[in-house]
ZANUTI-754640 format. One line per field, with one value per residue: residue number from 1; residue in one letter; z, y, x of N, C-alpha, C in turn. Coordinates in nm, 4 decimals, always signed. Atoms other than C-alpha are relative to their C-alpha. Layout:
% ZANUTI-754640
num = [NUM ...]
residuo = [a ...]
n.pz = [Z ...]
n.py = [Y ...]
n.px = [X ...]
ca.pz = [Z ...]
ca.py = [Y ...]
ca.px = [X ...]
c.pz = [Z ...]
c.py = [Y ...]
c.px = [X ...]
***
This chain:
% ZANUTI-754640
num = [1 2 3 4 5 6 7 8 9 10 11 12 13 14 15 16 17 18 19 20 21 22 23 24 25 26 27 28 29 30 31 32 33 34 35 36 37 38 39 40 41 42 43 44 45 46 47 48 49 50 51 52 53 54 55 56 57 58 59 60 61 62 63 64 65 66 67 68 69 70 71 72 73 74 75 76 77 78 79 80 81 82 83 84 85 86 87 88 89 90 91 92 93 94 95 96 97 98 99 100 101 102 103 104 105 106 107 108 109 110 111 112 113 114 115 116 117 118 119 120 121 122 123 124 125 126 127 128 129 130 131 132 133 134 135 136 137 138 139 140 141 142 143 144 145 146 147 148 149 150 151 152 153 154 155 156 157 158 159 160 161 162 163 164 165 166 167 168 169 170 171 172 173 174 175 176 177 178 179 180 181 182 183 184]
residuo = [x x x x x x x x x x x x x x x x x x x x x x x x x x x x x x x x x x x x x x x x x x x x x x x x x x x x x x x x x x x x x x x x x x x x x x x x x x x x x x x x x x x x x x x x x x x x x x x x x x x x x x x x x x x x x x x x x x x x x x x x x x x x x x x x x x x x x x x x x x x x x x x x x x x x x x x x x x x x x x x x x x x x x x x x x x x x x x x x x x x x x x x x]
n.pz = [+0.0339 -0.0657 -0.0364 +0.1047 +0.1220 -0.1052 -0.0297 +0.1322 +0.0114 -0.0360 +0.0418 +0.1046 -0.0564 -0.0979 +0.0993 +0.0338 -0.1147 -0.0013 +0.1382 -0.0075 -0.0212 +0.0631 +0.0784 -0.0585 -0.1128 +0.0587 +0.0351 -0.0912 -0.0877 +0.0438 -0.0335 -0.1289 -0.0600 +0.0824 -0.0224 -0.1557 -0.0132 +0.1511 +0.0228 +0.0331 +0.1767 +0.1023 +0.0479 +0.1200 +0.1431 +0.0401 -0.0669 +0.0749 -0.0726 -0.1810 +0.0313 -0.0090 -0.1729 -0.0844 +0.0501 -0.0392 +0.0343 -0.0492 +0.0694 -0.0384 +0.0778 +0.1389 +0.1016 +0.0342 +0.1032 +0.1390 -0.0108 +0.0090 +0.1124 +0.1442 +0.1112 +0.0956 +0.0905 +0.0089 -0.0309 -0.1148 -0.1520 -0.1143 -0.0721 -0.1435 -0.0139 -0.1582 -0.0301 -0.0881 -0.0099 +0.0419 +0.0988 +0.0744 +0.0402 +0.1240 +0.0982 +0.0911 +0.1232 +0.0778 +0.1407 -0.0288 +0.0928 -0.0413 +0.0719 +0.0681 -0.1095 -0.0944 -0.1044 +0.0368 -0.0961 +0.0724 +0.0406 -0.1309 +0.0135 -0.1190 -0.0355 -0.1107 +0.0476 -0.1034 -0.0889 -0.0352 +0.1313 +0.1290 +0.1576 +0.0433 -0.0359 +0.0524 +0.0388 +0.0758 +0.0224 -0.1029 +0.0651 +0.0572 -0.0855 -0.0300 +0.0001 +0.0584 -0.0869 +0.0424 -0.0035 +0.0856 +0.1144 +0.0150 -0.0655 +0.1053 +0.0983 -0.1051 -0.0241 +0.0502 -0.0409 -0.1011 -0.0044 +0.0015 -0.1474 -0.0910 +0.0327 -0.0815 -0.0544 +0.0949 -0.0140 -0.0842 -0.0197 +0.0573 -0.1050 -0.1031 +0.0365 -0.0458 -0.1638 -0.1312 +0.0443 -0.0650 -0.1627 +0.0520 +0.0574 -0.1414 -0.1412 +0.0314 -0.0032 -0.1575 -0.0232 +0.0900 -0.0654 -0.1278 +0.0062 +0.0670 -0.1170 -0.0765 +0.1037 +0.0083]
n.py = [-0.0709 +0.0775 -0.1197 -0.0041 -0.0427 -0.1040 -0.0900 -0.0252 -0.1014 -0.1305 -0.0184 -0.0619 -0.0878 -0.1141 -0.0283 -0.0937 -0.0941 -0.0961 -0.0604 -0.1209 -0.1214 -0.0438 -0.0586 -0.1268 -0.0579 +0.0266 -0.1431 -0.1247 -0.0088 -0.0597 -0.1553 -0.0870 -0.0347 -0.1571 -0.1348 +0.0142 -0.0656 -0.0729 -0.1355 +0.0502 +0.0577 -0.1466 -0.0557 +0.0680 -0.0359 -0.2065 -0.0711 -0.1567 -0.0836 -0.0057 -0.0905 +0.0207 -0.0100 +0.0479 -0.0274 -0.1216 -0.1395 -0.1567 -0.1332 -0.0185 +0.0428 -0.0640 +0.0557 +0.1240 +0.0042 -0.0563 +0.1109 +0.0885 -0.0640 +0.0241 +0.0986 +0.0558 -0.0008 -0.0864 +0.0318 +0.0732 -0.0808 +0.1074 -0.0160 +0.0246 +0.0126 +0.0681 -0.0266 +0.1073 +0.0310 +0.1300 +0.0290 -0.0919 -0.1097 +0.0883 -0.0728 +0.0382 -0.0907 +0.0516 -0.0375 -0.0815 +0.0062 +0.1218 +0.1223 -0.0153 +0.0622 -0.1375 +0.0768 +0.0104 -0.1029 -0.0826 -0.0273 -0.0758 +0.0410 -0.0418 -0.0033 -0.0059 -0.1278 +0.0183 -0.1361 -0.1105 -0.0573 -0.0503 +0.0618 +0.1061 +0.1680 +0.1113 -0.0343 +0.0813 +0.0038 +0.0780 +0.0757 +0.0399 +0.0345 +0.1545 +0.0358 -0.1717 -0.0138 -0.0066 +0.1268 +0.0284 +0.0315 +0.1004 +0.0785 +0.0364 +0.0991 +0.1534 -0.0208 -0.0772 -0.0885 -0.0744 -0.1478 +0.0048 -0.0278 +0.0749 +0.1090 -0.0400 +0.0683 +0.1044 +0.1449 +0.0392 +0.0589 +0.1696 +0.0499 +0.0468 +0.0925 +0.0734 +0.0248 +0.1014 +0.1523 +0.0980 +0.0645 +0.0869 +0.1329 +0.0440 +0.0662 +0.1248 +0.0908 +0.0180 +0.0505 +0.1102 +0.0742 -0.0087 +0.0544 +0.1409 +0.0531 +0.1176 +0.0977 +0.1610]
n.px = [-0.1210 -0.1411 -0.0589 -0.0871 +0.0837 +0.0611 -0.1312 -0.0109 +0.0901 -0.0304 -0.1278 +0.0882 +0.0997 -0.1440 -0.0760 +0.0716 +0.0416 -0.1530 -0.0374 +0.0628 +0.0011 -0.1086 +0.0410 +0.0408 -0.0608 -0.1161 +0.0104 -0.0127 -0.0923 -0.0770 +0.0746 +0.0625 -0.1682 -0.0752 +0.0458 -0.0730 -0.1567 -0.0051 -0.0831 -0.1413 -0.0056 -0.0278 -0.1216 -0.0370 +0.0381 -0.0480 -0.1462 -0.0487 +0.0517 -0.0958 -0.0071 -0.1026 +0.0100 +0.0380 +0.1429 +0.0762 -0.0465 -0.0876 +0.0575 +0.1335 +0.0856 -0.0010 -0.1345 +0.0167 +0.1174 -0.0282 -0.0763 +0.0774 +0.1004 -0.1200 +0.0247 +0.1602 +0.0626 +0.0662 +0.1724 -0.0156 +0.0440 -0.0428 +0.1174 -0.0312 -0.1559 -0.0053 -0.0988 -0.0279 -0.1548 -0.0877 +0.0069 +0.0289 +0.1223 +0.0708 +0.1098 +0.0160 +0.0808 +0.1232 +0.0684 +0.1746 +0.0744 +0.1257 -0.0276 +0.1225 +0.1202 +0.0395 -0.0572 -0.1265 -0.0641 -0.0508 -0.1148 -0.1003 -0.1352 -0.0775 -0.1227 -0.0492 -0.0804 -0.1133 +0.0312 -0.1661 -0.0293 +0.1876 +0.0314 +0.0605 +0.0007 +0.0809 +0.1561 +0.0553 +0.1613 +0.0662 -0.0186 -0.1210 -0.0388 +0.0703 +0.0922 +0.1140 +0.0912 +0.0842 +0.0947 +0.1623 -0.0784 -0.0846 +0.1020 +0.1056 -0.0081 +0.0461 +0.0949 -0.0035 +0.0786 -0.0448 -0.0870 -0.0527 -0.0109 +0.1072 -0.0706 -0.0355 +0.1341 -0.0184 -0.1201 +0.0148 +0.0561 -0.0172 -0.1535 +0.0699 +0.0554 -0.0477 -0.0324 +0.1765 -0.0017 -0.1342 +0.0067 +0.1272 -0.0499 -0.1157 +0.1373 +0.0553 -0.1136 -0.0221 +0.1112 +0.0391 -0.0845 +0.0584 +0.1038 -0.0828 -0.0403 +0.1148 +0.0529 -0.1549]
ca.pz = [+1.0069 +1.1434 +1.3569 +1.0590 +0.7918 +1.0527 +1.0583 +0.6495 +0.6582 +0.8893 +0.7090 +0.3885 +0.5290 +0.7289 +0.4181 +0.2247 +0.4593 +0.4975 +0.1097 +0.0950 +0.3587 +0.2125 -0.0579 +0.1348 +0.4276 +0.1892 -0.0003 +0.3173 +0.4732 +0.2180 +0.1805 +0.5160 +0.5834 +0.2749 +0.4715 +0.8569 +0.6727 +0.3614 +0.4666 +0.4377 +0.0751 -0.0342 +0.0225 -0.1396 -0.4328 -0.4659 -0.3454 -0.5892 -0.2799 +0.0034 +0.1083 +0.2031 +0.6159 +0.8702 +0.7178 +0.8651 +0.7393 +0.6959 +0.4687 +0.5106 +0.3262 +0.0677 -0.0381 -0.1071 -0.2668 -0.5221 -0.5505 -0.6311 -0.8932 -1.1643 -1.2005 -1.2115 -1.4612 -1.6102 -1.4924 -1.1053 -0.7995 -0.4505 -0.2586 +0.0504 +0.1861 +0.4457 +0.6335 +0.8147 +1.0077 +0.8512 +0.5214 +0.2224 +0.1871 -0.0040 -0.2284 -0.3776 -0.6742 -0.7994 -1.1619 -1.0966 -1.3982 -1.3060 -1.4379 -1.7144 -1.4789 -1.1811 -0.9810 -1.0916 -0.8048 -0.9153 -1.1117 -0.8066 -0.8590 -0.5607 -0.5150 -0.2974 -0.2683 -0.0143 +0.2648 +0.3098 -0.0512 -0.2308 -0.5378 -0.6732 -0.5511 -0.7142 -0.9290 -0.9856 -1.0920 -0.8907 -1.1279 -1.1537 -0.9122 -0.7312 -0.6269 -0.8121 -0.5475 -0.7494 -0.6133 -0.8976 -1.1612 -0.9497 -0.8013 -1.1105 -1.2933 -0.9635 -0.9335 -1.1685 -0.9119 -0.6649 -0.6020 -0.5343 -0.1164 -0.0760 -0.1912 +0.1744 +0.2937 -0.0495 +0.0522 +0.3950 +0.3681 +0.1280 +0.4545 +0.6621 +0.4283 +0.4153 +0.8010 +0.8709 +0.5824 +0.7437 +1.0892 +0.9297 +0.7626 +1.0967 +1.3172 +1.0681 +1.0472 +1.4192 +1.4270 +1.1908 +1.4348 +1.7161 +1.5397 +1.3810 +1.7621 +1.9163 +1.6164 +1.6999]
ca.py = [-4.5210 -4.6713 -4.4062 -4.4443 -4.3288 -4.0784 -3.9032 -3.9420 -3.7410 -3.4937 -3.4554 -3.3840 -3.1713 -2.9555 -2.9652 -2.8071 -2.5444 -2.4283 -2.3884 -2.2021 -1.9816 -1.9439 -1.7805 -1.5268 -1.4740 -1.4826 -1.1336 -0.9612 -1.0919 -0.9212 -0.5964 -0.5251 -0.5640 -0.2850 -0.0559 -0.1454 -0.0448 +0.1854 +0.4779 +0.2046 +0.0812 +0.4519 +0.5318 +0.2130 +0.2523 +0.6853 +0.7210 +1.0619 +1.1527 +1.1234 +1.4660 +1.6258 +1.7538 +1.7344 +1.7948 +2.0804 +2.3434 +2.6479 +2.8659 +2.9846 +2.8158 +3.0745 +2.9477 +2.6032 +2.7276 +2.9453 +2.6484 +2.4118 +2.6574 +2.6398 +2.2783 +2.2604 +2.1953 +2.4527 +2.4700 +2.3319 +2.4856 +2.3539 +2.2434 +2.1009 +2.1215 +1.8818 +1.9538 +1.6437 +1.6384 +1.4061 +1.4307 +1.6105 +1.8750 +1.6999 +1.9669 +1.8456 +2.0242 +1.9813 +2.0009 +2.2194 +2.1205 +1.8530 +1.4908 +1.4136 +1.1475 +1.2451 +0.9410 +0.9957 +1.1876 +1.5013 +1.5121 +1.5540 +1.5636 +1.5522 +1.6866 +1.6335 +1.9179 +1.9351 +2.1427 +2.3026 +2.4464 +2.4099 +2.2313 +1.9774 +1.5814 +1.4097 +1.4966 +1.2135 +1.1912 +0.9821 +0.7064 +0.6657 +0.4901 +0.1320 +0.1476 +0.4212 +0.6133 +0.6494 +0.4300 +0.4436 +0.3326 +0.0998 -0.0685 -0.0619 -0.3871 -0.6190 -0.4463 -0.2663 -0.0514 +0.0395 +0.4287 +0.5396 +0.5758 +0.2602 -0.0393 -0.0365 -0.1479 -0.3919 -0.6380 -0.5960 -0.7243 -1.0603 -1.0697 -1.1002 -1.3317 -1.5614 -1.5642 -1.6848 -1.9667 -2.0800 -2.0955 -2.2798 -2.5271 -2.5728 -2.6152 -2.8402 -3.0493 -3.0430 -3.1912 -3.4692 -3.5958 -3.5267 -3.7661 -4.0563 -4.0516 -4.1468 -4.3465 -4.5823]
ca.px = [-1.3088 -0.9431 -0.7254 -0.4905 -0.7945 -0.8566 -0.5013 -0.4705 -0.7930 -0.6720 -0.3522 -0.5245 -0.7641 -0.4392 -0.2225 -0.5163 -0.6293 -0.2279 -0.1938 -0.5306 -0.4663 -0.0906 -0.2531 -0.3969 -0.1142 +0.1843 +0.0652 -0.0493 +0.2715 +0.4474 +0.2307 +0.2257 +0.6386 +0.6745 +0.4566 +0.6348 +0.9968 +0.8660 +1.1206 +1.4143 +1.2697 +1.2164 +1.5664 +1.6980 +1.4612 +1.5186 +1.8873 +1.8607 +1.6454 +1.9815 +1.9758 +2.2963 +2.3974 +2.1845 +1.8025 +1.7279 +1.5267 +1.7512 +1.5332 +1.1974 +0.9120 +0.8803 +1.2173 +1.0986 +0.7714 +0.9722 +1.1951 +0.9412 +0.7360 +1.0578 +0.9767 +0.5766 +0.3886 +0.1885 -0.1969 -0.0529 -0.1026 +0.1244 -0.1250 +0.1058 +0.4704 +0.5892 +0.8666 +1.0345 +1.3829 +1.6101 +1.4197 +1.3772 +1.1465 +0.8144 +0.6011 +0.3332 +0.1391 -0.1768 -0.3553 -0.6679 -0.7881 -1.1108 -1.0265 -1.3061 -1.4434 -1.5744 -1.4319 -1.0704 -0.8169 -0.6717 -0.3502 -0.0625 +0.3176 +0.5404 +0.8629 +1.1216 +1.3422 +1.7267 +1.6216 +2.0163 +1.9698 +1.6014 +1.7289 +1.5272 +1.5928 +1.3369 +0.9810 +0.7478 +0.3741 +0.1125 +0.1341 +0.5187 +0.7377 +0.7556 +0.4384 +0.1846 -0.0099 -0.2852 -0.5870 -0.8430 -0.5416 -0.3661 -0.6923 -0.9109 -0.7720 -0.8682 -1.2201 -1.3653 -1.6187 -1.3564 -1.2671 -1.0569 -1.0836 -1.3081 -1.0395 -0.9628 -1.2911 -1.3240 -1.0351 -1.1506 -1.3964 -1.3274 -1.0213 -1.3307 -1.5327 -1.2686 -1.1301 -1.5501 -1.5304 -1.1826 -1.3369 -1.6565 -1.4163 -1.2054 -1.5527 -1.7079 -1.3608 -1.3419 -1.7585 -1.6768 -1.3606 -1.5632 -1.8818 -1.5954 -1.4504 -1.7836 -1.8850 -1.5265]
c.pz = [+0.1082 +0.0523 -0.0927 -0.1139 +0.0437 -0.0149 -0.1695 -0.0215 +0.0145 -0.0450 -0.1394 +0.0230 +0.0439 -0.1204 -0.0758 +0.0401 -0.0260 -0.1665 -0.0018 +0.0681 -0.0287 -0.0988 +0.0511 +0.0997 -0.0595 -0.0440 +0.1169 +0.0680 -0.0537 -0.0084 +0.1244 +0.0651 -0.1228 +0.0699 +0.1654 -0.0733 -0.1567 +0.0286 -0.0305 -0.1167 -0.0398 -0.0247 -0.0701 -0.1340 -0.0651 +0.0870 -0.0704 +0.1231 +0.1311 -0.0236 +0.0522 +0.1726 +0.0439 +0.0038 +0.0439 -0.1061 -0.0175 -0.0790 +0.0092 -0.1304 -0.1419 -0.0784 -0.1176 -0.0862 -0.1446 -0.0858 -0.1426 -0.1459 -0.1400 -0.0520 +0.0070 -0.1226 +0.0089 +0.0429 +0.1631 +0.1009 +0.1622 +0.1192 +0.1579 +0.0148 +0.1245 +0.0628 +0.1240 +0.0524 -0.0619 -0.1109 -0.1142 +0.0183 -0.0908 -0.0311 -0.0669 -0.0796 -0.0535 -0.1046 +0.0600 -0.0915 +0.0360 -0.1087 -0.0370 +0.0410 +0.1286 +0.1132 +0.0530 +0.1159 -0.0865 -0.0130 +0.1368 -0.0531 +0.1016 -0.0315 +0.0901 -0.0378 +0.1241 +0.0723 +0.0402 -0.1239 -0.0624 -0.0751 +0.0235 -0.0058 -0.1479 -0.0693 -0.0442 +0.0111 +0.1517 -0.0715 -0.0450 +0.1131 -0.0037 +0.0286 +0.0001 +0.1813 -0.0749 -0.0322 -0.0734 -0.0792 +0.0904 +0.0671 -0.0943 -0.0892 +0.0860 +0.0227 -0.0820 +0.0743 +0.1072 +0.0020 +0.0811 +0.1943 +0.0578 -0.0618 +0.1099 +0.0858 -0.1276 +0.0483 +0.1343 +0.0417 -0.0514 +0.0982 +0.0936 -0.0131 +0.0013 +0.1254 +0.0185 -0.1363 +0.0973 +0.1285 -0.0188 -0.0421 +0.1354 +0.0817 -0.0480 -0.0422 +0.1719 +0.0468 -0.0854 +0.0585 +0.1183 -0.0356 -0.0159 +0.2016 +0.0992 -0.0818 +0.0506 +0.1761]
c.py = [-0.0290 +0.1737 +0.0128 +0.0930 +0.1218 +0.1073 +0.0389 +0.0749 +0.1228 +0.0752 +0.0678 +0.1285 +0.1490 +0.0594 +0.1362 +0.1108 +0.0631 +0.0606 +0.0920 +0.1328 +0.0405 +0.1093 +0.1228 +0.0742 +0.0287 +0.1503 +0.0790 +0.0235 +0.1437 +0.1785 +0.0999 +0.0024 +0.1015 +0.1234 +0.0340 +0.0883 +0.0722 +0.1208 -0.1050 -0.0178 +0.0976 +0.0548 -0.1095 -0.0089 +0.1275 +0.0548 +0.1090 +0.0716 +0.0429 +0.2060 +0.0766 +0.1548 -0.0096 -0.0045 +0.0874 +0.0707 +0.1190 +0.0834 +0.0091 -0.0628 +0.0768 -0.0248 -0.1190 -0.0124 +0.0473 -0.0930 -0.1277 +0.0490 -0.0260 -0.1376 -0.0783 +0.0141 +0.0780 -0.0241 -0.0647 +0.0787 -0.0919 +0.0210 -0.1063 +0.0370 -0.0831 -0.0234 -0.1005 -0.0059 -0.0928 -0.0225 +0.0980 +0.0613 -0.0530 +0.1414 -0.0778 +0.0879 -0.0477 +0.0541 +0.0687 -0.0093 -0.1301 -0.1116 -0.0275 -0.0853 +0.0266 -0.0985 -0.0292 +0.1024 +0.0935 -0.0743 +0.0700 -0.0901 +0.0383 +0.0061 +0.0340 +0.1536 -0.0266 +0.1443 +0.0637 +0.1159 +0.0241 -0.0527 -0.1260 -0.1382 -0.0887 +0.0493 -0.1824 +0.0117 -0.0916 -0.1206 -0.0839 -0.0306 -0.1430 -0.0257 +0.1683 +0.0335 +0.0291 -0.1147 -0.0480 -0.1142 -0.1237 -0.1215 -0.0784 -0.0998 -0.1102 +0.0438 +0.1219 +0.1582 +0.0801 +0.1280 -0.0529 -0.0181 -0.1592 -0.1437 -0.0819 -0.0891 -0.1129 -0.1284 +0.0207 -0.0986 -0.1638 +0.0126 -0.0748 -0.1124 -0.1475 -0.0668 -0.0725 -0.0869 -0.0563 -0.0681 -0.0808 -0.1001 -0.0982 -0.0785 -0.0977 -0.1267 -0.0611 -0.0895 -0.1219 -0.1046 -0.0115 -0.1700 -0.1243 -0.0771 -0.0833 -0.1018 -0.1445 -0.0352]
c.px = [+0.1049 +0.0468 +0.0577 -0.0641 +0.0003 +0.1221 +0.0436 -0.0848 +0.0605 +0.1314 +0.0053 -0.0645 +0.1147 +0.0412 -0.0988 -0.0201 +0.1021 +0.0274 -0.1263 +0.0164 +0.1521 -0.0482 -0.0351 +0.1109 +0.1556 -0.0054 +0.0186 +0.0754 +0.0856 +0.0105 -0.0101 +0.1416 +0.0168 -0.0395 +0.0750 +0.1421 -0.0256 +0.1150 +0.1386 -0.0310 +0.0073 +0.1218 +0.0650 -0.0443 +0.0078 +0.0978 +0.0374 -0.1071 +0.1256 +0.0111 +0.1350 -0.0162 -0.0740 -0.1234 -0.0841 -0.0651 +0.0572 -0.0678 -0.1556 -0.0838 -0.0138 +0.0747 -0.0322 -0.1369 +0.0498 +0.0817 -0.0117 -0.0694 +0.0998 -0.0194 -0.1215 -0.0123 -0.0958 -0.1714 +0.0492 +0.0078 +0.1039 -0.1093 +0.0710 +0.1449 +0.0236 +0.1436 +0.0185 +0.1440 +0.0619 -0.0549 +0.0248 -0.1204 -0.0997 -0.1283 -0.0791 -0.1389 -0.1236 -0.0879 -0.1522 -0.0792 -0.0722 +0.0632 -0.1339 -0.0751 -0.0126 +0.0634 +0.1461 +0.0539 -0.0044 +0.1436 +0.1163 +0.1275 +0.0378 +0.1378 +0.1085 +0.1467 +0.1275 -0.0247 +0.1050 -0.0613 -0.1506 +0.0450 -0.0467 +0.0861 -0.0243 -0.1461 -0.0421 -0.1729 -0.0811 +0.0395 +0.1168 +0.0308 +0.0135 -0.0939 -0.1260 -0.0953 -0.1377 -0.0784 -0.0473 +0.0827 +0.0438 -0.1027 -0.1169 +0.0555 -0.0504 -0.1392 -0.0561 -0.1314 +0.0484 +0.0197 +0.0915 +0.1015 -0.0635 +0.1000 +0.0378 -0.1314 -0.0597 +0.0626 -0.0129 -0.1006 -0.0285 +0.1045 -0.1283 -0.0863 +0.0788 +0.0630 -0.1575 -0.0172 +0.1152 -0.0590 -0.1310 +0.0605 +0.0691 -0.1464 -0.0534 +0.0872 +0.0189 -0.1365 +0.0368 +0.1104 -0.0543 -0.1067 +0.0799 +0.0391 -0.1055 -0.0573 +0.1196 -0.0358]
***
């Protein structure tokens, strides 16, 4: 094998490699800059959430629970409130009624509420939005055994199966320039 054969190999070999792991570093590039600047995408994608002066709380929680109850849904219970400077007020409610499989979340609507005032922002389901929070639903078409908590450790682990082929393809690319070099 000529240095020339030798560099068309490794050029092949490179090219390949970069488009495979494109495939893989292109998503998680992407996935993983929505979650670094998700409070800038949330307000460009739910500008009916801007809330109006300075985001204080000014009324006591009870406000924002009675607030909140005018636009549950019947059978729902608020099962958090999270009170953030500079945001809206986020309620979110939950169906107490058991989902008929046993692997399914509960039923939770969140809503954002304007902490000057208490009126209602924004309501949306788990399921609605740019990107559903609901694991089972938005996980179960790429695997059909994932829950809804364990998707997380799933794609960590094909991250990890593939990172130890890559470095198996690299080491046994690196042994076969190593064997050509003493072979010449």
């Amino acid at each position: 094998m000529t240095k020339t054969d030798l560099r068309k190999l490794w050029l092949q070999v490179h090219k390949w490699l970069g488009i495979c792991l494109a495939i893989v570093f292109v998503p998680l590039s992407f996935s993983g800059s929505m979650l670094v600047w998700h409070e800038t995408l949330d307000a460009a994608i739910n500008p009916q959430r801007e809330i109006a002066g300075d985001g204080h709380a000014s009324r006591p929680a009870s406000a924002y629970v009675y607030a909140a109850q005018k636009h549950m849904d019947s059978g729902h219970q608020i099962s958090s409130i999270r009170f953030e400077d500079g945001h809206a007020v986020m309620v979110t409610a939950t169906d107490m009624k058991l989902p008929e499989e046993s692997y399914r979340p509960l039923n939770r609507t969140n809503m954002w509420l304007d902490p000057a005032d208490g009126r209602l922002l924004d309501k949306r389901g788990r399921s609605s939005g740019f990107v559903p929070t609901n694991g089972a639903t938005a996980w179960r078409p790429l695997h059909p055994d994932v829950r809804s908590t364990d998707h997380w450790i799933y794609w960590a682990g094909h991250a990890c199966f593939i990172a130890k082929r890559s470095l198996v393809v690299v080491a046994s690319v690196r042994q076969l320039f190593q064997r050509a070099k003493m072979a010449a």
